[in-house]
C-alpha positions as CSV (number, residue, x, y, z in Angstrom):
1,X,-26.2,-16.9,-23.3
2,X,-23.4,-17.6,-25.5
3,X,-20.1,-16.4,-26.4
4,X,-19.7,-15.2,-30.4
5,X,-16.3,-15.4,-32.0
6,X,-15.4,-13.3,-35.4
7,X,-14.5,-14.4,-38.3
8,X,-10.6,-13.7,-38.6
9,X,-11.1,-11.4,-41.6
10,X,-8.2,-8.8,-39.6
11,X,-5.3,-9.7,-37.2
12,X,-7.5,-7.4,-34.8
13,X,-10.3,-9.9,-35.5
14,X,-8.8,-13.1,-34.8
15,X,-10.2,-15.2,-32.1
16,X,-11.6,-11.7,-30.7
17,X,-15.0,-12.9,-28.8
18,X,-18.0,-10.9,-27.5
19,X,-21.2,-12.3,-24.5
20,X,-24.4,-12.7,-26.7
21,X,-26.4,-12.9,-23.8
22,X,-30.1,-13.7,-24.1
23,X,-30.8,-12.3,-20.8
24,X,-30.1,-8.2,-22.2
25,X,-33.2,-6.2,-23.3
26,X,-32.6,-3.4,-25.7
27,X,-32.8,0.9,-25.1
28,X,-31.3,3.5,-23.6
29,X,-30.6,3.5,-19.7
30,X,-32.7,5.1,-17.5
31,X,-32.2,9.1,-17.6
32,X,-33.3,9.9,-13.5
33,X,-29.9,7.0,-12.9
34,X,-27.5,8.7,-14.8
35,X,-24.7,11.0,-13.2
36,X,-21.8,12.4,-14.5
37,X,-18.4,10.5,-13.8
38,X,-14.9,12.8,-13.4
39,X,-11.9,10.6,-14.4
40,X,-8.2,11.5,-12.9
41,X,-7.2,8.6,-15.5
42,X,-4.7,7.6,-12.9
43,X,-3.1,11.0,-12.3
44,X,-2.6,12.8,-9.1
45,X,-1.3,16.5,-9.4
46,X,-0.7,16.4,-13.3
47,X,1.6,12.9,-12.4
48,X,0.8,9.9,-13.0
49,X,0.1,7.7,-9.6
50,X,-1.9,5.0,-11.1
51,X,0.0,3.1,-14.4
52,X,-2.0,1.7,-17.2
53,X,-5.0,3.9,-17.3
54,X,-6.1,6.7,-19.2
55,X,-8.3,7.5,-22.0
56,X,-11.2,5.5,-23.2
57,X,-14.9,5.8,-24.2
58,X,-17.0,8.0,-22.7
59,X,-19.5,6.7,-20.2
60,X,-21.8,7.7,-17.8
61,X,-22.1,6.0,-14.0
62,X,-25.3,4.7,-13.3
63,X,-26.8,4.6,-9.5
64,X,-26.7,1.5,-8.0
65,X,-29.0,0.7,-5.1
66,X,-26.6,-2.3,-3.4
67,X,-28.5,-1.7,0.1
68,X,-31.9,-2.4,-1.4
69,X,-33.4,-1.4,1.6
70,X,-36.8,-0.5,0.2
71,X,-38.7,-3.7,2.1
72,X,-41.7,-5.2,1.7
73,X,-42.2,-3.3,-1.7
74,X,-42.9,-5.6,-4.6
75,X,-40.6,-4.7,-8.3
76,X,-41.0,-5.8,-11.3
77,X,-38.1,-5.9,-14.0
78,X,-38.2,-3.9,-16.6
79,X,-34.9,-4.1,-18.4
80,X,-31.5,-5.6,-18.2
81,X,-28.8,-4.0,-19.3
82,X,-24.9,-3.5,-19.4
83,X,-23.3,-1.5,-17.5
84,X,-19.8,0.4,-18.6
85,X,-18.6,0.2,-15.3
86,X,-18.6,-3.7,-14.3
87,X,-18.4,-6.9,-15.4
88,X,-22.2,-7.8,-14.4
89,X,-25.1,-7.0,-15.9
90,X,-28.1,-4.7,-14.4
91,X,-31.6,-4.4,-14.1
92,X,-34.2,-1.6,-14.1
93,X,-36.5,-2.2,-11.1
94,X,-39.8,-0.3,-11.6
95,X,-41.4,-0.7,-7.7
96,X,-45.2,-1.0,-6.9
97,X,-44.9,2.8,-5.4
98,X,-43.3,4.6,-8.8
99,X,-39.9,4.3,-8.3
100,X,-36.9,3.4,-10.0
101,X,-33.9,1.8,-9.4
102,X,-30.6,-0.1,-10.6
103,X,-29.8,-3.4,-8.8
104,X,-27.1,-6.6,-9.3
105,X,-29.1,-8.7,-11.8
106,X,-28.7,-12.3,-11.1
107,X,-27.8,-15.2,-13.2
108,X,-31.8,-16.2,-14.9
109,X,-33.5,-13.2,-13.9
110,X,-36.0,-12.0,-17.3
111,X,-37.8,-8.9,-17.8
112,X,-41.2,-8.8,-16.4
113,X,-40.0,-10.9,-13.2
114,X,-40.9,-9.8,-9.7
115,X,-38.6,-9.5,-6.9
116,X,-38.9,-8.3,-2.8
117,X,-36.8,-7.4,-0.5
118,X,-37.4,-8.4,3.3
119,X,-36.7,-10.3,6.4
120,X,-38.1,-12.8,5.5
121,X,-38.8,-13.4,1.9
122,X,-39.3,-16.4,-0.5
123,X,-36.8,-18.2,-1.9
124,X,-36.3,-17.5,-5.0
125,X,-33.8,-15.6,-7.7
126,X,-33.7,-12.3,-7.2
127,X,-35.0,-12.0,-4.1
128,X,-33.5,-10.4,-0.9
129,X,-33.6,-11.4,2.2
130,X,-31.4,-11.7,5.8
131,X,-29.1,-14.7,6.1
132,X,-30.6,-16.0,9.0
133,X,-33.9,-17.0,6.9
134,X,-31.7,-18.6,4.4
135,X,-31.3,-21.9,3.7
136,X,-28.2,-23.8,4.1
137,X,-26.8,-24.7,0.8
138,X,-28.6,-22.0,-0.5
139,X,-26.4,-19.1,-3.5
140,X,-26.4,-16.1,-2.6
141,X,-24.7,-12.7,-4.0
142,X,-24.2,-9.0,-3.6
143,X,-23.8,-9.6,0.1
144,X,-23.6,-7.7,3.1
145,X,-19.6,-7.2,5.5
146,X,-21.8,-5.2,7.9
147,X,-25.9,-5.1,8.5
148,X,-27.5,-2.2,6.9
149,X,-24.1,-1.1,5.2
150,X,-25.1,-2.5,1.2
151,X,-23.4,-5.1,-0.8
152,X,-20.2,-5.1,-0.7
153,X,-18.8,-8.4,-1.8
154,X,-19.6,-10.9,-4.5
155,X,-20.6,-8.5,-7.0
156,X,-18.4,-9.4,-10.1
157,X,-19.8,-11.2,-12.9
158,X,-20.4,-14.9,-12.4
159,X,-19.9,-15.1,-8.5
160,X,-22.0,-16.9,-6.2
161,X,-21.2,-17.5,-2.2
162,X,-22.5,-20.3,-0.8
163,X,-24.2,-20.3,2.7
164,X,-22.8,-23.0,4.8
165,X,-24.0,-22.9,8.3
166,X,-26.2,-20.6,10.5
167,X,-26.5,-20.6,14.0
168,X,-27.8,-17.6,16.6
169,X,-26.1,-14.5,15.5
170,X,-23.7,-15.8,12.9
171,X,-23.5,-17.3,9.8
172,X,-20.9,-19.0,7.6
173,X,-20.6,-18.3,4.1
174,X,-17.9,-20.1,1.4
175,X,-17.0,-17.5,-0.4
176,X,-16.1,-17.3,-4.1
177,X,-12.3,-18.0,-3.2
178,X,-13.0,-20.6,-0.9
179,X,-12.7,-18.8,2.1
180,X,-15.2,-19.6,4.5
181,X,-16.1,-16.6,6.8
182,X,-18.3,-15.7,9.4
183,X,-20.8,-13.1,8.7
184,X,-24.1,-11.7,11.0
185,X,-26.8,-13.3,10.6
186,X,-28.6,-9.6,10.3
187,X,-26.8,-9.0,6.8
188,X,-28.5,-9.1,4.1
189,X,-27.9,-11.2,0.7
190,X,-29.6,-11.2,-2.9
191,X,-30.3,-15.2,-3.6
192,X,-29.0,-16.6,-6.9
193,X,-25.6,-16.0,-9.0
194,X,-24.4,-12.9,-10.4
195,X,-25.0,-12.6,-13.8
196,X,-22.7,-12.6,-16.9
197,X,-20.8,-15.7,-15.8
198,X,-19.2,-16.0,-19.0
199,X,-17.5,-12.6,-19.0
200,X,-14.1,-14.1,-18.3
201,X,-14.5,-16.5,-21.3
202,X,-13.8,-13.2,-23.6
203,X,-11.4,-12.7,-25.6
204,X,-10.3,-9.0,-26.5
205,X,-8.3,-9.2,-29.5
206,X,-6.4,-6.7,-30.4
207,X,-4.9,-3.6,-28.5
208,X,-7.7,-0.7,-29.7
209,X,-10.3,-2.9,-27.7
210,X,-8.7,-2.3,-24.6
211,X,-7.8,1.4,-24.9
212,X,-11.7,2.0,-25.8
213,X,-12.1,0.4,-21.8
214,X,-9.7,2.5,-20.6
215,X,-6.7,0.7,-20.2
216,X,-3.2,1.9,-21.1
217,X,-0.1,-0.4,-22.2
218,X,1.9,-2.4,-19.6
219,X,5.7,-1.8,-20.1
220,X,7.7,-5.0,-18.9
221,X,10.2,-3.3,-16.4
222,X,13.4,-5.3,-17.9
223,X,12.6,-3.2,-21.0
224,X,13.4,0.0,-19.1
225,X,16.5,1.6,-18.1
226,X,17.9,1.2,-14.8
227,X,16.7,4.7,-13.7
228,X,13.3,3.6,-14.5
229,X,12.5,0.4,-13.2
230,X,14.3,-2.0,-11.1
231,X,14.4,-5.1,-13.4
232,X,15.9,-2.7,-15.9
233,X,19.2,-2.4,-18.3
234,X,21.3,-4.7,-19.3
235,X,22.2,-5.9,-22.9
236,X,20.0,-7.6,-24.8
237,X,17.6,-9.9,-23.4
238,X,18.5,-10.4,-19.7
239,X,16.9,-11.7,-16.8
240,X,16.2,-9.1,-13.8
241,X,19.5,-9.9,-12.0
242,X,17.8,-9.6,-8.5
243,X,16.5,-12.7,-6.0
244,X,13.0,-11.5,-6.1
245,X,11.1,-9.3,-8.4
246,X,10.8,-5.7,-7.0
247,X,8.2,-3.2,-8.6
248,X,9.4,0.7,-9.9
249,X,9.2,1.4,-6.3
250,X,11.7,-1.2,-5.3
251,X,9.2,-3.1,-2.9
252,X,9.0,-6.8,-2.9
253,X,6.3,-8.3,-5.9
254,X,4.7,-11.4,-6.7
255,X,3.8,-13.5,-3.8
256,X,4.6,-10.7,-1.0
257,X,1.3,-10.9,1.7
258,X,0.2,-7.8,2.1
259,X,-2.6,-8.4,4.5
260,X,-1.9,-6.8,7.8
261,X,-1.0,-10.0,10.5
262,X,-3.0,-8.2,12.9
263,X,-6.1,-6.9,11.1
264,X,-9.7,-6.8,12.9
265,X,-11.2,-9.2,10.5
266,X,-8.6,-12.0,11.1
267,X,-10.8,-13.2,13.6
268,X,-14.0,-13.6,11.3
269,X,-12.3,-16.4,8.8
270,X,-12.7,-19.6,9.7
271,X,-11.1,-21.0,6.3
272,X,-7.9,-18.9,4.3
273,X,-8.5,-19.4,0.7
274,X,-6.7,-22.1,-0.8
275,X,-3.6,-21.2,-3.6
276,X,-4.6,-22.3,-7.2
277,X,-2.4,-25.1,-8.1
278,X,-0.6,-24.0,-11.7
């Protein structure tokens, strides 16, 4: 895998980078996986509810099996591909029984590998098995909050959860963020990294990039009128004449907790992330 930088022929083009990745295999997705995506582009009613989105290519959601719950059935990979809508990559599993599905493709997997899904099953990339037959010290992605609910964390591009401790029903698991949390020991977790670990190394380049993915421009609030935007009038440059940033809606922004201090999974981290030091 490696990351390709163009030449700066065009102001668009300057230090704009795309992933060459080694790992993709070429063609079209998979026809039977394909369905139809409506976009509300951020709009509720005709109003907009959700700033900075709207427009964009057109693209079609494919069907991702996160559960994987199709045990004791050997797959072999056909391709890996992109997908529109997130930052890993995906692979075409074509099973011993003549089915088809999408899953997470991990960090080293190639076309032609084979992969299993059970209780118990080897350790190796790919593979998916319950955290109790896990190793300790052992990657693991696209993991399970609840047994037999599907993947629901560590799914973005490059992430990898590391299992720390397992003992009778529960597990620990460091977390991309450096939590540590408790999870069942029943969950499920694919072993290995997500893929596409070098997806935040891009650079996009100019503004057209970024409106083809979807994403509308971000107006600074002290550029708005007071009626607008909190942070707004003034002449000239000025600061936002308040003691705390607010957002258009006048709540308190950057560095406000928003976690409730009483919610039901308080009680199943062990560790709180620790704050990036700037």
């Amino acid at each position: 895998m490696a990351i390709k930088i163009y030449k700066k022929n065009t102001a668009g083009r300057r230090n704009m980078s795309v992933v060459k990745s080694s790992m993709l295999s070429g063609g079209k997705p998979e026809k039977s996986l394909l369905m139809k995506k409506h976009r509300k582009v951020g709009r509720s009613a005709g109003k907009i509810s959700v700033r900075h989105k709207g427009a964009g290519n057109k693209k079609r959601l494919r069907k991702i099996d996160f559960l994987q719950d199709k045990l004791n059935v050997w797959g072999r990979v056909a391709t890996i591909e992109k997908d529109p809508f997130r930052s890993a990559f995906i692979a075409l599993i074509n099973y011993e029984d003549g089915e088809k599905r999408y899953i997470l493709a991990c960090e080293g997997m190639k076309v032609g590998q084979k992969i299993i899904s059970q209780e118990k099953a080897p350790i190796k990339k790919g593979n998916r098995s319950l955290l109790k037959n896990i190793p300790v010290g052992t990657v693991v992605f696209n993991l399970e909050l609840f047994p037999g609910k599907g993947g629901q964390t560590v799914r973005s591009a490059g992430s990898g959860a590391l299992v720390t401790a397992v003992e009778g029903k529960n597990a620990q698991v460091k977390m991309p963020s450096g939590e540590v949390r408790i999870f069942s020991s029943d969950c499920y977790a694919t072993i290995g990294q997500t893929s596409n670990f070098e997806h935040n190394s891009v650079t996009i380049g100019k503004a057209g990039r970024k409106r083809h993915l979807g994403v509308r421009p971000g107006v600074r609030g002290s550029a708005m009128n007071p009626i607008d935007h909190p942070h707004g009038g003034g002449e000239g440059r000025q600061g936002i004449g308040l003691k705390h940033p607010k957002t258009p809606w006048g709540k308190p922004a950057l560095g406000k907790k928003t976690r409730k201090k009483h919610k039901y999974s308080n009680k199943f981290i062990v560790k709180r992330r620790m704050k990036k030091r700037k």
